[in-house]
N, C-alpha and C positions, 0 to 999 in steps of 0.2 A: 469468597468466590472460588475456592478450591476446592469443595465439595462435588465430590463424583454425581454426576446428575447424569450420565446412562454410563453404561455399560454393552461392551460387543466385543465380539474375536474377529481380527483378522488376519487371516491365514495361519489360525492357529493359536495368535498371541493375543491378550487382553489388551484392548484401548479403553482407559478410562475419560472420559469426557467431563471438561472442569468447564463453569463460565470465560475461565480465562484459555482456555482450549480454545472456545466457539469465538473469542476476541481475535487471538492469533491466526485460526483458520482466517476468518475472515477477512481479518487485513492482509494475508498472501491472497488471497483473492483476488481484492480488490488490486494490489502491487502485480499482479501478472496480468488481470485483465486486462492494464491501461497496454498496452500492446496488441490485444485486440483493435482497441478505438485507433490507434497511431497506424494499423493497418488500411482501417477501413480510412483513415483521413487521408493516408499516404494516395490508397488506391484510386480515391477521389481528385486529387491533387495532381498525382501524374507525376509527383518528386518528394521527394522523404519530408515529413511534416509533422509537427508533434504538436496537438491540439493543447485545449485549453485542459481538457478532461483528461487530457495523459497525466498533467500534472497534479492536478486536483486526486485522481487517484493513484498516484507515487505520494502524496503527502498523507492524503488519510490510510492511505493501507501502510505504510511508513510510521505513523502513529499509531495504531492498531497493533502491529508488529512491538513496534517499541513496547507498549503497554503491556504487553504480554510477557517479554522478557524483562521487563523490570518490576512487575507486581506478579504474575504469574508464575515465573517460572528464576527470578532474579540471578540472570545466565549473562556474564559479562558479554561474552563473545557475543551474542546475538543482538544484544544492547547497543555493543561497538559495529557490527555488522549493518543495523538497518538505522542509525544516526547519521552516516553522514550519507545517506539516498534522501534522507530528510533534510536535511540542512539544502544538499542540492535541490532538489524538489521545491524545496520554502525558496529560494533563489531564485530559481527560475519561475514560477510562478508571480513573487513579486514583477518582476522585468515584461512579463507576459501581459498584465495586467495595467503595468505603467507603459507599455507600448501600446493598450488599448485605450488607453486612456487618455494620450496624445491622439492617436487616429482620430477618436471622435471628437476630438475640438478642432480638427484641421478639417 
């Protein structure tokens, strides 16, 4: 999955594009999008709110990310960097989940 699959200049400089590029792009993606959703849940709400889907995308863009830096690019720091947004993420998600899941039997 390291194999240059395109090629482009930007502002000059080569970016080479690996499979595991198009993994890590995308899990920062998906890890800053969930801030869109928490805006628009927020805006809805009327008080600061963090959806089901904030978490759901901090955990898959959190794994994404990780996968990138420990097969792709096997970058300590970055490993260490987006592991414990994962760990919290898998956290709160559980908790989110198990409060949903009281709700509906009350």
């Amino acid at each position: 999955m390291n194999e240059v699959i395109f090629t482009f200049d930007f502002w000059g400089n080569p970016v080479f594009l690996t499979p595991w590029k198009l993994v890590g792009y995308l899990g920062v993606l998906m890890f800053g999008s969930r801030w869109i959703f928490q805006l628009i849940s927020t805006s809805k709400e009327g008080k600061p709110t963090f959806p089901l889907l904030f978490w759901i995308l901090s955990l898959a863009g959190s794994f994404m990310t990780l996968g990138y830096f420990i097969f792709g690019k096997n970058d300590s720091v970055g490993i260490l960097a987006n592991l414990f947004p994962a760990c919290v993420a898998c956290y709160n998600l559980i908790l989110e989940l198990r409060w949903r899941k009281k709700e509906m039997g009350n």
